[in-house]
C-alpha positions as CSV (number, residue, x, y, z in Angstrom):
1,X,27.8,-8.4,-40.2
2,X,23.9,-9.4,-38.6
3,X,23.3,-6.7,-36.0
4,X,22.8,-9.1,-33.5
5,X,26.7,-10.0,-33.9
6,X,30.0,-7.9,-32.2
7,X,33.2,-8.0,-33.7
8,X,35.7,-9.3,-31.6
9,X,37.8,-6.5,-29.7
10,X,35.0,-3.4,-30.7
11,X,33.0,-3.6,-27.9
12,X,35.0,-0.2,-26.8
13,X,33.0,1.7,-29.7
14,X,29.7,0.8,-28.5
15,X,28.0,2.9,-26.2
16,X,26.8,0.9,-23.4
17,X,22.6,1.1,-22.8
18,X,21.6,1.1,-19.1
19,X,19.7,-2.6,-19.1
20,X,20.7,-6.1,-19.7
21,X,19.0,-8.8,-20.0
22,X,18.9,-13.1,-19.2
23,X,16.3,-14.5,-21.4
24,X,15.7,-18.2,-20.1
25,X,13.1,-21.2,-21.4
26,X,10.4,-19.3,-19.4
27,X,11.2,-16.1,-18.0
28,X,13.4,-13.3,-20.1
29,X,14.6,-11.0,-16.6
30,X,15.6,-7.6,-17.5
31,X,17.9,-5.3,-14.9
32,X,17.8,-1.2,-15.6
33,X,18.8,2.0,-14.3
34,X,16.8,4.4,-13.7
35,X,16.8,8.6,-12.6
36,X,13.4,8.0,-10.6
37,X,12.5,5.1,-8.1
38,X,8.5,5.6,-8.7
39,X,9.2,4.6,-12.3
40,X,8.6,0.7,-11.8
41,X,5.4,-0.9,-11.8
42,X,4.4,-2.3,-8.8
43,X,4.8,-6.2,-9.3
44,X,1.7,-6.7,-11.3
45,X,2.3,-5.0,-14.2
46,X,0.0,-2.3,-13.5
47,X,1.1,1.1,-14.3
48,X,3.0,0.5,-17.1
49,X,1.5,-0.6,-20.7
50,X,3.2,-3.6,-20.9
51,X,2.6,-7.0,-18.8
52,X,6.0,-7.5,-17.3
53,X,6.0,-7.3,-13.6
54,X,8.8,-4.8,-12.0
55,X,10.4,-4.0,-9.0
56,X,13.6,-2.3,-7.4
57,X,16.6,-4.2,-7.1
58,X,18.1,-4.9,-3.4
59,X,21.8,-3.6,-3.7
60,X,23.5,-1.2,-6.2
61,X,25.4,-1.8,-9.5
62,X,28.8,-2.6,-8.1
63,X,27.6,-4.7,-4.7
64,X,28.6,-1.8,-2.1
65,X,26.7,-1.5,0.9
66,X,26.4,2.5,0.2
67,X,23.2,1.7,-1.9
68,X,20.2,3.1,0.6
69,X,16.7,2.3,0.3
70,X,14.2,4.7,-1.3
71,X,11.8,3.7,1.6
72,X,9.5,6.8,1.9
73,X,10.3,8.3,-1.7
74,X,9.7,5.4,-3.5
75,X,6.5,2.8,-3.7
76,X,8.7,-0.4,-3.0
77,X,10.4,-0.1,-0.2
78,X,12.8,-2.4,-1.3
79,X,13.9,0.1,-3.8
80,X,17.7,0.7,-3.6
81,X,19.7,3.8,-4.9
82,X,23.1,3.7,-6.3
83,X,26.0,5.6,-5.1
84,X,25.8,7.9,-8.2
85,X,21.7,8.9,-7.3
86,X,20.3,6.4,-9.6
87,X,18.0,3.7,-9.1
88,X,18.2,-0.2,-9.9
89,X,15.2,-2.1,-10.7
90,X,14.2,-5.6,-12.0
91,X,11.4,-6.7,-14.1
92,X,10.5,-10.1,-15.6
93,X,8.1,-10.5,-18.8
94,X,7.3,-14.2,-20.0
95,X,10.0,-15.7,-22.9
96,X,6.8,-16.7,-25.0
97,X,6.0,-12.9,-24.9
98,X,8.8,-11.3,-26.1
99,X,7.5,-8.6,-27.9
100,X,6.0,-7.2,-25.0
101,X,9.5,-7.1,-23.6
102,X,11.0,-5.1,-26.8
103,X,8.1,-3.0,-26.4
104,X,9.0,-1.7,-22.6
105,X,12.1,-1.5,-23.8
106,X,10.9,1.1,-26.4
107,X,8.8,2.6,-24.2
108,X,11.1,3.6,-21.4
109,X,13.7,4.2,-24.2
110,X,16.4,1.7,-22.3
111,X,17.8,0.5,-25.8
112,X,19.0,3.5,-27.9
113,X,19.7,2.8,-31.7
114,X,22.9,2.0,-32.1
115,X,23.6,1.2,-28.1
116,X,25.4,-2.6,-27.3
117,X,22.6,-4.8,-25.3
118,X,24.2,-7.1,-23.1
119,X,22.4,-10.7,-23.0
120,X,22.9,-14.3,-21.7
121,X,20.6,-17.1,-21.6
122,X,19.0,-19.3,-24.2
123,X,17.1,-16.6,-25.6
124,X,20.5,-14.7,-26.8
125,X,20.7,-16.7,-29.9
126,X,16.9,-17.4,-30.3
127,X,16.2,-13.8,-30.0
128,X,19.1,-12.0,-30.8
129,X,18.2,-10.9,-34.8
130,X,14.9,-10.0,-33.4
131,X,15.8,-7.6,-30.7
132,X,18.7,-6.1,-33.0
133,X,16.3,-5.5,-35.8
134,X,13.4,-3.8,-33.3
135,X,15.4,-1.8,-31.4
136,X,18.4,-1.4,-34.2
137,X,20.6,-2.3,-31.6
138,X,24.1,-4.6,-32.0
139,X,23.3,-7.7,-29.1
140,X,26.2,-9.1,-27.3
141,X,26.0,-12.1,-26.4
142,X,26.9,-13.3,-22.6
143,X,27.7,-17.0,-21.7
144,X,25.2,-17.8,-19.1
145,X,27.0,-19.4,-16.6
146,X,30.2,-17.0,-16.9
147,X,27.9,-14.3,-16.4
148,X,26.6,-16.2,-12.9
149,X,29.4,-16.9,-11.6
150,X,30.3,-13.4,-11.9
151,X,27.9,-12.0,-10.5
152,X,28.5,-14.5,-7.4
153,X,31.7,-13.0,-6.9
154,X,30.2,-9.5,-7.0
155,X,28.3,-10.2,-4.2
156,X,30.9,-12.7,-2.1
157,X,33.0,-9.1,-1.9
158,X,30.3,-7.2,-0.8
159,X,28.9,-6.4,3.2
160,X,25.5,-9.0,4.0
161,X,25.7,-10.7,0.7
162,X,26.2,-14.0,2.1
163,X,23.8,-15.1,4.4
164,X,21.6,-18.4,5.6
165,X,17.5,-18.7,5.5
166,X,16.3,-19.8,9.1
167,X,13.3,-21.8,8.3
168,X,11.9,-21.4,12.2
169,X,12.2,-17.4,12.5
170,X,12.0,-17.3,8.5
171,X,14.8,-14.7,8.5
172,X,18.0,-14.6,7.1
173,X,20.9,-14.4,9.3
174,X,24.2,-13.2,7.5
175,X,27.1,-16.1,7.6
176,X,30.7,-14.7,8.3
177,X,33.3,-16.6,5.7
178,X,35.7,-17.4,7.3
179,X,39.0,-18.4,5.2
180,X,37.4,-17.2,2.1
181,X,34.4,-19.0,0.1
182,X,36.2,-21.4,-2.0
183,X,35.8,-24.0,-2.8
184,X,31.6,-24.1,-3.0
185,X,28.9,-25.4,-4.9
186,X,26.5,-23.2,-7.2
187,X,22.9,-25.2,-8.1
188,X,21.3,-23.0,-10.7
189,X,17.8,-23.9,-10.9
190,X,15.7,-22.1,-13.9
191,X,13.9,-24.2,-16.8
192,X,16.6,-26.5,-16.3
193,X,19.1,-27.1,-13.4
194,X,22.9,-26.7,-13.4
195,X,25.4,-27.7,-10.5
196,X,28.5,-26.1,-10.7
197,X,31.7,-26.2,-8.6
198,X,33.8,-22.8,-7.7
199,X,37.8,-23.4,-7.1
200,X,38.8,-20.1,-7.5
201,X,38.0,-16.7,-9.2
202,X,37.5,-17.5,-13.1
203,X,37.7,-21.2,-12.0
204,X,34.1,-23.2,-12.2
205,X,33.2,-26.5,-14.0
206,X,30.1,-28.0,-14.4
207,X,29.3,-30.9,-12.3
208,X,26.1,-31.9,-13.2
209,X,22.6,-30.6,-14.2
210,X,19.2,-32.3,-15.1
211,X,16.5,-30.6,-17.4
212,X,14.1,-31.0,-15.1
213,X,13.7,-27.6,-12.7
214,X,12.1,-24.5,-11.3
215,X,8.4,-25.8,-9.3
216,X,9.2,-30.0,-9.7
217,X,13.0,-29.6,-8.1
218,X,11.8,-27.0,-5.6
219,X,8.7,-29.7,-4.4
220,X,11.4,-32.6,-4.4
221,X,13.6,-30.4,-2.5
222,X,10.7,-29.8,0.4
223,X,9.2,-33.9,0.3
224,X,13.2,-34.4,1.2
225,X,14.5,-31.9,3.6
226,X,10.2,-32.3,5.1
227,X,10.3,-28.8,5.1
């Protein structure tokens, strides 16, 4: 069996590394725990050897609202910590550059020989025999949209996750469901763009999508709404 492959029913025997990763047509974003806030590189890359820019994530692992900010001992102030004392952060590194990706990996030892690296996106199967052989890791792949959807429900059960952008006072004010949020929409918009429609828990289909995304839906999007 390729190391990039899991037999079915032995994920239990891995050991689980602290990262995972979505490797799109464009971006691959990695998530990762961390013991110390300060360890991220402040949104340029600098600070770190490799080019991918980092930052702490806004809420903890499991979406509870116990996550507090590291504000004062951290340099994002963004930065969240995890009801266990860790820290969650986020860093991006461009697909086309995916070595410099393994090599952070390597160099904050988030992928331990022999560890299961979850991944979703495009870049699972392109990518996986590389990253197994480089980090001698076994890659499990993630469907991408299973994964989103989630990760959606994560954050539907969790305090302030749901909110609405005010375009005049450019804040977000947090929306109260009331009845529960199904049915709803989900438009993913990455390389490419996927609409999907939420009936229930474990319940999505895929309306419709177009391969045309990110910056040319997003200036449609404002020429429409005149925004």
């Amino acid at each position: 069996m390729e190391p990039s492959e899991q037999a079915s029913g032995s994920s239990e025997l891995l050991t689980e590394c602290k990262c995972a990763l979505d490797i799109g047509g464009t971006l691959a974003k990695l998530i990762y725990f961390s013991d110390h806030g300060e360890e991220h590189t402040n949104g340029n890359g600098s600070g770190s050897s490799s080019s991918g820019s980092s930052s702490c994530a806004s809420g903890s692992a499991d979406g509870a609202a116990s996550g507090s900010s590291c504000g004062g001992g951290g340099s994002n102030p963004d930065c969240m910590k995890t009801p266990d004392g860790r820290y969650l952060l986020a860093a991006h590194f461009m697909t086309q550059r995916v070595d410099e990706l393994i090599a952070f990996l390597k160099e904050k030892q988030l992928v331990k020989p022999g560890e299961q690296l979850r991944v979703t996106g495009g870049g699972a199967f392109k990518f996986a025999d590389k990253i197994a052989q480089e980090l001698g890791a076994t890659v499990s792949k993630k469907d991408e949209m299973q994964a989103l959807m989630k990760g959606i429900e994560v954050a539907l059960a969790a305090n302030d996750e749901v909110f609405r952008y005010d375009l005049h006072t450019k804040q977000r004010e947090t929306v109260t469901l009331e009845g529960g949020a199904f049915p709803f929409l989900v438009v993913n918009i990455g390389s490419g763009v996927s609409v999907l429609k939420a009936n229930g828990p474990n319940d999505f289909v895929r309306v419709t999508g177009t391969c045309i995304g990110r910056g040319t839906v997003l200036g449609l999007a404002r020429l429409h709404m005149r925004f």
